[in-house]
C-alpha positions, 0 to 999 in steps of 0.5 A: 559397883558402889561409889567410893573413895577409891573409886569416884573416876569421872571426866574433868569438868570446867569447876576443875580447874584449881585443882587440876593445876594444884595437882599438875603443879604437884607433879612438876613444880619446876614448870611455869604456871604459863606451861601449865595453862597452855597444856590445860587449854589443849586438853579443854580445847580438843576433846576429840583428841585429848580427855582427863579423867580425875579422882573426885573426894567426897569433900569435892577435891581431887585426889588425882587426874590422869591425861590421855590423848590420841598420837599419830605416832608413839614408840614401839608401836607400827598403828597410826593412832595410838591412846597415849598417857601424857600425865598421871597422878594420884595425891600422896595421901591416897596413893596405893588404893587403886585410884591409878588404876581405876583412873588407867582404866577409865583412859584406856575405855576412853581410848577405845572408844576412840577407835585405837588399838594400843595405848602407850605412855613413859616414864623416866628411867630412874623412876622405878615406882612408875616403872613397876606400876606401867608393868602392874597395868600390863605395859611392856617395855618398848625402848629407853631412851635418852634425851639431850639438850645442848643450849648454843646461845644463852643471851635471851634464852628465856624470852625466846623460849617465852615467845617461842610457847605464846607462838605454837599451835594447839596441835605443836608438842612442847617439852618441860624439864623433869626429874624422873617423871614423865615428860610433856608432850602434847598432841 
């Protein structure tokens, strides 16, 4: 197939960087740009375990990116690893083109490769455009779920939420606050 617009899908590379922040800002304004980059450094610091695939312009931006790791465990599935779609995202103005797709196909050939049998992902359940587009790419809903949080102590919540990233380990998850997008958690 002839290289186009729509479908110039490739790994990350290190010149990427910007832009990958540019667009996972996008994605989650509300997130810290010390979130952003630890993320970032898991994914360029395990590649045996974690890859990003990104849509190239042919100006040299990207339109879009989309994370893919390896998991010992995701929900609704009974494998021992599993392919998992942390983060997708595709720029407003080239949204509708197969872009997600080609990006979606890209992670589960990758995923493949890597010896798992399922992929898995999620969304909010409010998120009716990411809902249909899991079910176009031929995901079937397993559960929903809710997740709470109560904070029990708010003196120096934030510092110790601060320290608390600085400590973890590459392999440790994290969470961010999100509406109706997909929810971060690492490896």
């Amino acid at each position: 197939m002839k290289a186009t617009e729509e479908t110039t899908i490739r790994p990350l590379a290190l010149t990427d960087h910007a832009e990958w922040l540019r667009m996972r800002r996008a994605l989650w304004p509300e997130c810290s740009d010390d979130v952003h980059a630890y993320a970032m450094r898991i994914y360029s610091e395990e590649p045996e375990r974690a890859q990003v695939f990104v849509h190239s312009r042919k100006d040299g931006s990207l339109g879009g990116f989309l994370e893919v790791c390896i998991r010992d465990r995701v929900e609704g599935s009974f494998c021992r690893r599993v392919g998992y779609i942390q983060s997708w995202y595709v720029d407003p103005d080239i949204r509708r083109k197969r872009i997600g797709r080609r990006l979606f196909d890209a992670a589960e050939t990758w995923a493949r490769d890597q010896g798992v049998a399922e992929i898995g992902s999620d969304c909010g359940v409010g998120n009716d455009d990411s809902l249909a587009m899991h079910a176009a790419m031929g995901f079937e809903e397993t559960s929903r779920l809710a997740h709470f949080l109560k904070k029990i102590r708010t003196q120096d919540l934030d510092q110790a939420s601060d320290r608390a990233v600085s400590r973890r380990s590459p392999r440790r998850p994290f969470r961010t606050s999100t509406k109706n997008r997909v929810v971060v958690s690492l490896l």
